[in-house]
VEXLOMAR-361385 format. One record per residue (C-alpha): x, z, y; chain; residue number from 1. Coordinates in steps of 0.5 Angstrom, whole numbers. Last residue first. Example, Ala and Ser with C-alpha at 12.3 -4.5 7.8 and 13.67 -1.06 7.14 Angstrom:
2
@u=27 w=14 v=-2 unit=A pos=2
@u=25 w=16 v=-9 unit=A pos=1
***
This chain:
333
@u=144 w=-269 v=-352 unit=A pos=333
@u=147 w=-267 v=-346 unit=A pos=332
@u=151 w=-273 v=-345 unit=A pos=331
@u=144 w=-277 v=-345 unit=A pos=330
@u=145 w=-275 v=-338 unit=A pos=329
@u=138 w=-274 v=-333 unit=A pos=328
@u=135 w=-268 v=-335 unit=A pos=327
@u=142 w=-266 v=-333 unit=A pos=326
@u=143 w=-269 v=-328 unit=A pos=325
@u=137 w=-267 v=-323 unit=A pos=324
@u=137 w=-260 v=-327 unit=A pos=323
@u=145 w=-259 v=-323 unit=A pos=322
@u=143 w=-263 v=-316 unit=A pos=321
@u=137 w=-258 v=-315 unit=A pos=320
@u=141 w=-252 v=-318 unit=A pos=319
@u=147 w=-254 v=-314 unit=A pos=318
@u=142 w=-256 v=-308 unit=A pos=317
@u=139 w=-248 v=-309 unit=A pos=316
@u=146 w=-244 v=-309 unit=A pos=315
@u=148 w=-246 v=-302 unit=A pos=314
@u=144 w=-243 v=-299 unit=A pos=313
@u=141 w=-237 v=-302 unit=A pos=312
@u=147 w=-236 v=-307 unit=A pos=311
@u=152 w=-238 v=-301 unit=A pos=310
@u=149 w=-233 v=-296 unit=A pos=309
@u=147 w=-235 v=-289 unit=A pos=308
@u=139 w=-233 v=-289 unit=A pos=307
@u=133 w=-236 v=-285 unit=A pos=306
@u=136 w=-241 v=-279 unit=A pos=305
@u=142 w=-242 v=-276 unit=A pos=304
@u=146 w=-245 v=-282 unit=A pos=303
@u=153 w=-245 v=-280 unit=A pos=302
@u=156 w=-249 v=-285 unit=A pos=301
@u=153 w=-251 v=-292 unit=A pos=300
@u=158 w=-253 v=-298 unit=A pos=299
@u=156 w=-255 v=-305 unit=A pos=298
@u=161 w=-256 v=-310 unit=A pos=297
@u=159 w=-259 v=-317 unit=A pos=296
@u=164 w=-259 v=-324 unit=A pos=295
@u=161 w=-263 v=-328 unit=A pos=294
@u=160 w=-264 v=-337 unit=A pos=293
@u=163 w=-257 v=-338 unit=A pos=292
@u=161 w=-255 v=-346 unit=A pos=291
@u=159 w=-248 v=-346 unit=A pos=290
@u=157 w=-247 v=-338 unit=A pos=289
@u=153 w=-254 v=-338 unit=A pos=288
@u=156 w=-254 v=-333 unit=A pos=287
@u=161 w=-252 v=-328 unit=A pos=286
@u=161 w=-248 v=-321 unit=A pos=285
@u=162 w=-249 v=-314 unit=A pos=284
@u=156 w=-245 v=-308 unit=A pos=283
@u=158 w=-244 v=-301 unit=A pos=282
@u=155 w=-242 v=-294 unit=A pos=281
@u=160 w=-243 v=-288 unit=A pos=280
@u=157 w=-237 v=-283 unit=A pos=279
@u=159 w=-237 v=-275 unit=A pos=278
@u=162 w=-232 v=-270 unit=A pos=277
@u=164 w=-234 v=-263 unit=A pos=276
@u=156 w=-229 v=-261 unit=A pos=275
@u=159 w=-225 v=-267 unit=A pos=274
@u=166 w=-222 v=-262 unit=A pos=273
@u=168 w=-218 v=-266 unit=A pos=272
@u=172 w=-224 v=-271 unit=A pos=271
@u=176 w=-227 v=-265 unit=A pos=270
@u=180 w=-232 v=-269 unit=A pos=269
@u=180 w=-238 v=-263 unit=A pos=268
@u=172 w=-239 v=-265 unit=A pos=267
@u=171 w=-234 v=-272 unit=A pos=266
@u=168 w=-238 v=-279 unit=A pos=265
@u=165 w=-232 v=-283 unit=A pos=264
@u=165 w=-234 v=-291 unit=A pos=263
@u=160 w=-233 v=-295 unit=A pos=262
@u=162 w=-236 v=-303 unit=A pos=261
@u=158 w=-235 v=-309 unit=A pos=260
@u=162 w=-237 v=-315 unit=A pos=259
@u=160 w=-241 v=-321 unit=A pos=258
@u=159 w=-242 v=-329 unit=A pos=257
@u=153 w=-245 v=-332 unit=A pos=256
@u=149 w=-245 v=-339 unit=A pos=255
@u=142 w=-249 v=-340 unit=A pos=254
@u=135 w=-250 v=-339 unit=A pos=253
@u=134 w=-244 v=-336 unit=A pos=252
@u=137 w=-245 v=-329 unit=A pos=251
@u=135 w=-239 v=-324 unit=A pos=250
@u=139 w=-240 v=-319 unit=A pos=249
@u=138 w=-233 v=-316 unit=A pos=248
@u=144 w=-230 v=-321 unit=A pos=247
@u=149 w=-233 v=-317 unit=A pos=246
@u=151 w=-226 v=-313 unit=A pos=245
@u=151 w=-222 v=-320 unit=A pos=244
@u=148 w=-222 v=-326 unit=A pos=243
@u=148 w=-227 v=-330 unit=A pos=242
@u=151 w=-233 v=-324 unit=A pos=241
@u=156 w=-228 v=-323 unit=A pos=240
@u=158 w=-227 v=-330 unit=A pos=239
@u=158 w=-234 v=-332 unit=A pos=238
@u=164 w=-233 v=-326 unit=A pos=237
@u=167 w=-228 v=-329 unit=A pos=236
@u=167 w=-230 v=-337 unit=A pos=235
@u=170 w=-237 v=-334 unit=A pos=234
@u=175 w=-233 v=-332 unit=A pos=233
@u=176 w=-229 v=-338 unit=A pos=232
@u=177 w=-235 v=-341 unit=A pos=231
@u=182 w=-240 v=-337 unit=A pos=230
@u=186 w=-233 v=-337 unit=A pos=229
@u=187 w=-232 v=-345 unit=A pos=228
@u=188 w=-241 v=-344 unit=A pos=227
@u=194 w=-238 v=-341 unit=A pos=226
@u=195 w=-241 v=-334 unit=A pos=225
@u=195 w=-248 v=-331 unit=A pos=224
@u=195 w=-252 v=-337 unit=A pos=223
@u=197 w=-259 v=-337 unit=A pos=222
@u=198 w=-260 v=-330 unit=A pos=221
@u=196 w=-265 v=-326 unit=A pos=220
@u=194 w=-271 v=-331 unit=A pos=219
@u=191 w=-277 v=-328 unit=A pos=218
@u=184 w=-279 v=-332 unit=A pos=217
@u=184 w=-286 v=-332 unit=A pos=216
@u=185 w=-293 v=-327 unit=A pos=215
@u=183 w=-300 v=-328 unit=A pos=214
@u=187 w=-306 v=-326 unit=A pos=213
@u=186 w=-313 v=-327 unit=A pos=212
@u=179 w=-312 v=-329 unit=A pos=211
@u=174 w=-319 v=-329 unit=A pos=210
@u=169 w=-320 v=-324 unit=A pos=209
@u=172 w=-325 v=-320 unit=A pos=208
@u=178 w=-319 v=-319 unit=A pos=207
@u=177 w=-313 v=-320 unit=A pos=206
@u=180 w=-307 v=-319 unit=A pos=205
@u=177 w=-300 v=-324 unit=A pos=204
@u=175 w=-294 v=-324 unit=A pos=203
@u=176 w=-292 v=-316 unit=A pos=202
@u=174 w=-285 v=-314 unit=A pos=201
@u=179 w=-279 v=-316 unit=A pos=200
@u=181 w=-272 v=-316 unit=A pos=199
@u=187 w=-271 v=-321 unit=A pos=198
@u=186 w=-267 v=-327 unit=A pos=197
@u=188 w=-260 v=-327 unit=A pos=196
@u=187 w=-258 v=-335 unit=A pos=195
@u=186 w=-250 v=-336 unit=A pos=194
@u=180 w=-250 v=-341 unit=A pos=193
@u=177 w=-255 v=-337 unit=A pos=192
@u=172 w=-251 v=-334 unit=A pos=191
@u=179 w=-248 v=-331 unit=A pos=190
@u=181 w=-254 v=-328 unit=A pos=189
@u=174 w=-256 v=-325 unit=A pos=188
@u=174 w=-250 v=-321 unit=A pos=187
@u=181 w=-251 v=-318 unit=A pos=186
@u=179 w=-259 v=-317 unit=A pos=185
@u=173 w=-256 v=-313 unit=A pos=184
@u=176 w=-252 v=-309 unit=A pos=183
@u=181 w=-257 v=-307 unit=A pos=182
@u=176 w=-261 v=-305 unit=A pos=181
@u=172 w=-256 v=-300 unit=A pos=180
@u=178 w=-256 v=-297 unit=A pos=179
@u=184 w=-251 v=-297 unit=A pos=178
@u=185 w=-246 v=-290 unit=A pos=177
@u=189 w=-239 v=-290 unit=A pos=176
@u=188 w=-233 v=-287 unit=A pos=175
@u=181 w=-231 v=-291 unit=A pos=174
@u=178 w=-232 v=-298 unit=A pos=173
@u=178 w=-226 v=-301 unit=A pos=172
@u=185 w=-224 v=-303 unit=A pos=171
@u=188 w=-228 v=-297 unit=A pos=170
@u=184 w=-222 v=-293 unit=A pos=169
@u=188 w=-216 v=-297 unit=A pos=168
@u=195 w=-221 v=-295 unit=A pos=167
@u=194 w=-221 v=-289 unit=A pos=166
@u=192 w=-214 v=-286 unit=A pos=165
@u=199 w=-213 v=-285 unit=A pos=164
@u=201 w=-219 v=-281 unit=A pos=163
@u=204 w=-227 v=-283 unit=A pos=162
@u=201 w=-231 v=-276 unit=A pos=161
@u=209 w=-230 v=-274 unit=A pos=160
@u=211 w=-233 v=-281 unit=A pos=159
@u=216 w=-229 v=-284 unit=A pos=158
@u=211 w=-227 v=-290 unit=A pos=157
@u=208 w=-233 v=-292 unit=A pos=156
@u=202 w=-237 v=-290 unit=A pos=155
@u=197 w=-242 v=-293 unit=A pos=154
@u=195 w=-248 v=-289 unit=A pos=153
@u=192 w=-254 v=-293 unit=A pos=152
@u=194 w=-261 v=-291 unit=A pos=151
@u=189 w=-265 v=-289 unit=A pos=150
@u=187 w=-271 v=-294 unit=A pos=149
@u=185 w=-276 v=-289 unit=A pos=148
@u=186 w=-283 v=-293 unit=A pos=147
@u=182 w=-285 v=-301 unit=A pos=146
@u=185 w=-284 v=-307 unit=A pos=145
@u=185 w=-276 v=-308 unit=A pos=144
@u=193 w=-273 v=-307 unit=A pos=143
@u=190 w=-266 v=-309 unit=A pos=142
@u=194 w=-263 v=-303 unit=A pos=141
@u=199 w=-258 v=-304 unit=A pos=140
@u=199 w=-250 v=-303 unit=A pos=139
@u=193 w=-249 v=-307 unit=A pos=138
@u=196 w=-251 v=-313 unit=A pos=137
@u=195 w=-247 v=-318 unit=A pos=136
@u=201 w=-245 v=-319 unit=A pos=135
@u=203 w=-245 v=-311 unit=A pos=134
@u=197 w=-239 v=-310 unit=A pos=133
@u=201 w=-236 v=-316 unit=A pos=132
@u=207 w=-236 v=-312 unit=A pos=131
@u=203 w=-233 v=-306 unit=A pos=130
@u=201 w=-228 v=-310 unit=A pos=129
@u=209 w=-226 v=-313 unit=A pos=128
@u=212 w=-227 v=-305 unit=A pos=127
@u=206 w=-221 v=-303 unit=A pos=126
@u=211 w=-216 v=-307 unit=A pos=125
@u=210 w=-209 v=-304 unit=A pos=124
@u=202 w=-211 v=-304 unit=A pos=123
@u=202 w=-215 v=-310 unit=A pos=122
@u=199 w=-210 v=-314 unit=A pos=121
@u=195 w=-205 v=-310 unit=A pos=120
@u=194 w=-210 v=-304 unit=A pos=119
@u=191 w=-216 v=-309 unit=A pos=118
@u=187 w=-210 v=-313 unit=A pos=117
@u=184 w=-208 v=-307 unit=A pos=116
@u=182 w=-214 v=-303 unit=A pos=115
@u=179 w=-216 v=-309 unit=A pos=114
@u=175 w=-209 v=-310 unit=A pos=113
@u=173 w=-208 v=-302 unit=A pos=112
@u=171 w=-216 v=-301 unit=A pos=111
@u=166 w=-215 v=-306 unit=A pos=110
@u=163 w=-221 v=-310 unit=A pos=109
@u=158 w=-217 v=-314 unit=A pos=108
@u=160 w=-221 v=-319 unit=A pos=107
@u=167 w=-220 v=-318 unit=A pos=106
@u=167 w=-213 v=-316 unit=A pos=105
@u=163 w=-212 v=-324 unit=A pos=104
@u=167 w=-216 v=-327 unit=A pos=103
@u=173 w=-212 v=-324 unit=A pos=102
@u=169 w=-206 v=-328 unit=A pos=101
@u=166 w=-201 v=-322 unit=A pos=100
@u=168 w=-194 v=-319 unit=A pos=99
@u=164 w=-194 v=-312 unit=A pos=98
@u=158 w=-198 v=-310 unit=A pos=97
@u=154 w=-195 v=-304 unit=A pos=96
@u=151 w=-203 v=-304 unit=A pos=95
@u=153 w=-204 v=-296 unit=A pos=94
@u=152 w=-212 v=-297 unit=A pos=93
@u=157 w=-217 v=-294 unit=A pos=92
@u=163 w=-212 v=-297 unit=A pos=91
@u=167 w=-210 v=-291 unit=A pos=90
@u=175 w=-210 v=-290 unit=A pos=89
@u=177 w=-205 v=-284 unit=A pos=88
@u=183 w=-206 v=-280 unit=A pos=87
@u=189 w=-200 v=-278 unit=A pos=86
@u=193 w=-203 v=-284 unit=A pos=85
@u=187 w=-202 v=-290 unit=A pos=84
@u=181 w=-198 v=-289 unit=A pos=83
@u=175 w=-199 v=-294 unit=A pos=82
@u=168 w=-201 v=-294 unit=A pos=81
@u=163 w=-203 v=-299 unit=A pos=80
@u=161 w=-196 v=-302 unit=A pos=79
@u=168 w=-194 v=-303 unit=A pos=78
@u=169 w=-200 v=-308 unit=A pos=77
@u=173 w=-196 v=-311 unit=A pos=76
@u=176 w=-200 v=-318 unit=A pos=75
@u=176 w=-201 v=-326 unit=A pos=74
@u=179 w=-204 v=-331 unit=A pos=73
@u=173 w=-207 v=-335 unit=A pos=72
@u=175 w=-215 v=-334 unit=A pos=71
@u=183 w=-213 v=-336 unit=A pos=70
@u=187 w=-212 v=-330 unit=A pos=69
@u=195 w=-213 v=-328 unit=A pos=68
@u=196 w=-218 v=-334 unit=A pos=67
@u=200 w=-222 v=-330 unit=A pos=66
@u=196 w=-227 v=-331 unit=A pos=65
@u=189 w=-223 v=-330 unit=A pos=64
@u=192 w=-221 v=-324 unit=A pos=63
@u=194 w=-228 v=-321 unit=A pos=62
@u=187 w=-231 v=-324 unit=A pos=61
@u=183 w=-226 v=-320 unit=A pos=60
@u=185 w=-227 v=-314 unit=A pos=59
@u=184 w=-234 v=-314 unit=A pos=58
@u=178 w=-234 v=-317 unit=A pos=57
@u=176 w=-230 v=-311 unit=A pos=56
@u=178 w=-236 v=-308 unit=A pos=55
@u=170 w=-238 v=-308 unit=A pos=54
@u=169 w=-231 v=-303 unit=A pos=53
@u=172 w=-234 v=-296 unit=A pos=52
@u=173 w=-242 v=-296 unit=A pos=51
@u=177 w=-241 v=-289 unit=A pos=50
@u=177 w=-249 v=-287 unit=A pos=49
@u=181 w=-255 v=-289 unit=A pos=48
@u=178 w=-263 v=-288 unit=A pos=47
@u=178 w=-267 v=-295 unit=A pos=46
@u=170 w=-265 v=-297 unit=A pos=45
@u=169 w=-265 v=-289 unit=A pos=44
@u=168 w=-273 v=-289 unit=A pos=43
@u=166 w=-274 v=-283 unit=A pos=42
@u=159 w=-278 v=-279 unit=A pos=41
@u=154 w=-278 v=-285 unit=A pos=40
@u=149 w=-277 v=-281 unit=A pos=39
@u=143 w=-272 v=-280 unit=A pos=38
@u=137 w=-271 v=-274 unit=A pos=37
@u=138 w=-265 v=-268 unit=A pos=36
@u=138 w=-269 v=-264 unit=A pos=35
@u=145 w=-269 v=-261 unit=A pos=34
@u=147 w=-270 v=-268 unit=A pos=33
@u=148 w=-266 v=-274 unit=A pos=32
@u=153 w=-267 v=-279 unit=A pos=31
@u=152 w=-270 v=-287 unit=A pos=30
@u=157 w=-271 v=-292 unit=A pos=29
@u=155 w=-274 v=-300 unit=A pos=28
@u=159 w=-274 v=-305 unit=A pos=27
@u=157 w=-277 v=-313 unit=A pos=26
@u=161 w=-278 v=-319 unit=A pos=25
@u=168 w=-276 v=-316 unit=A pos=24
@u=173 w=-277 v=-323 unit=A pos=23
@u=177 w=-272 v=-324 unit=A pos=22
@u=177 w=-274 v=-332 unit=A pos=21
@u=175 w=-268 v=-336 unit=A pos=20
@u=170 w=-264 v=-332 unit=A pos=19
@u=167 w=-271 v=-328 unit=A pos=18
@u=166 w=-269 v=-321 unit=A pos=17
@u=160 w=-267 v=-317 unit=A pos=16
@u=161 w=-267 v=-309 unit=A pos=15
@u=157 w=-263 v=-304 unit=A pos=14
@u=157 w=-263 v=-296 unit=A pos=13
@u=156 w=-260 v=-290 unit=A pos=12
@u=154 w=-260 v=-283 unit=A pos=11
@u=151 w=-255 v=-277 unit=A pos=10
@u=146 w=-253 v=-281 unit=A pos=9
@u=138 w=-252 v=-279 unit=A pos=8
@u=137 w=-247 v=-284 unit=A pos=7
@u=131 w=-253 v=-287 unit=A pos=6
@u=134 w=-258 v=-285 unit=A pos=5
@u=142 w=-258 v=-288 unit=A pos=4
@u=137 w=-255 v=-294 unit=A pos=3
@u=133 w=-262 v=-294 unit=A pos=2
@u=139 w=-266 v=-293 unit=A pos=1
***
């Protein structure tokens, strides 16, 4: 609420899951009302949009699984902007970067490098990414116990919104929509060495007090990818919050792994026209980083005030919720 106030947000919502069963320990939803006051008013945990820069990690777990890159390969950043298919694809900060690491792309959160690498090994063979993308789940719905799950929307090659410039977008988080929630469950996988466990709220049915039917960790899939690819994700996302876009968390008390995310949200899909565009500020990741406890994903959208970046939007009611249960839990301990 604070920040919703502060940068005078549109709506948003953050959500905390339990690492090793799924279970959605808090979830909050706010949208603005005509007075400029909040109320949880939508579940937009549930609801899909473009999520922009947090599906990195999506792109990142294809190539790493097909042994396409290793952290220290390396890419052109072209100082943040590159020409594909008669399109241009802009880092959010002209930082004048060149020859990075694929570590270095990711914790800067280039757009250019993710792009890059998808268009320079999938590009002849976009069915090979989508199919990872199917892997991982992001094509289905979490199935969460509770109505108004909606669809995610990925295309594929045929479809007549399938273009050029597709496929290099999709790889930073653009031409496709998942909700909040299914980010979180992709997250909430690899802090858990691989294992996708279904999203879920009820623990148990009772009846006069007394237990008729309770409910555990439902397991989706076992091991998403190979435990050397859980690994070097969770290097790339602890790397972020090191050294890269998720660094002005400052979270001393412990270890966390996460992801920045800023994505543009464009009217009718016109993206030149910036009077039509607007920001979705994001920040997902888990902690403490070297024993994951939760998973907790906060998303803001089209704050109208001060800055729109995840790491200075988002990334602070992570912070804030993140200290709160740890100093709170006796599961540190």
């Amino acid at each position: 609420m604070k920040m919703m106030v502060k940068n005078e947000a549109e709506h948003g919502c953050a959500m905390v899951m339990e690492t090793k069963t799924g279970k959605i320990k808090a979830i909050a939803n706010l949208g603005i009302r005509s007075d400029g006051t909040y109320f949880e008013d939508y579940n937009y945990a549930i609801n899909p949009s473009e999520p922009g820069s947090t599906f990195k990690l999506a792109t990142m777990i294809a190539l790493l699984e097909d042994k396409k890159v290793n952290l220290n390969s390396t890419v052109n950043l072209q100082g943040g902007v590159w020409k594909i298919n008669g399109e241009t694809v802009y880092d959010s900060e002209q930082h004048g970067r060149n020859d990075v690491t694929v570590k270095q792309a990711f914790e800067l959160s280039s757009n250019v490098g993710m792009a890059k690498l998808a268009w320079a090994n999938y590009g002849s063979a976009p069915s090979k990414f989508l199919n990872h993308l199917h892997l991982l789940h992001m094509d289905t719905l979490t199935g969460i116990d509770i109505t108004g799950e909606r669809k995610p929307v990925i295309y594929k090659p045929g479809s007549k919104y399938w273009s050029a410039t597709t496929l290099p977008w999709m790889a930073f988080g653009y031409n496709l929509s998942i909700t909040p929630l299914q980010t979180l469950t992709l997250y909430n996988a690899i802090a858990n060495n691989g294992k996708m466990v279904k999203p879920h709220f009820v623990n148990a049915i009772k009846e006069n007090g007394k237990i008729i039917k309770s409910f555990g960790a439902e397991i989706i899939d076992e091991q998403i990818v190979k435990p050397s690819t859980v690994a070097k994700a969770k290097q790339l996302m602890e790397g972020v919050v090191k050294n890269g876009s998720g660094k002005g968390l400052n979270i001393t008390a412990f270890k966390v792994g996460g992801k920045t995310g800023t994505a543009q949200i464009a009217k009718n899909g016109n993206y030149k026209d910036q009077n039509s565009v607007s920001y979705q500020a994001s920040f997902v990741g888990y902690f403490p980083a070297d024993k994951p406890l939760y998973t907790c994903i906060v998303i803001i959208n089209n704050p109208t005030q001060g800055s729109y970046y995840g790491g200075l939007v988002s990334g602070p009611v992570f912070k804030e919720i993140a200290e709160k249960v740890y100093s709170n839990s006796l599961d540190f301990i």
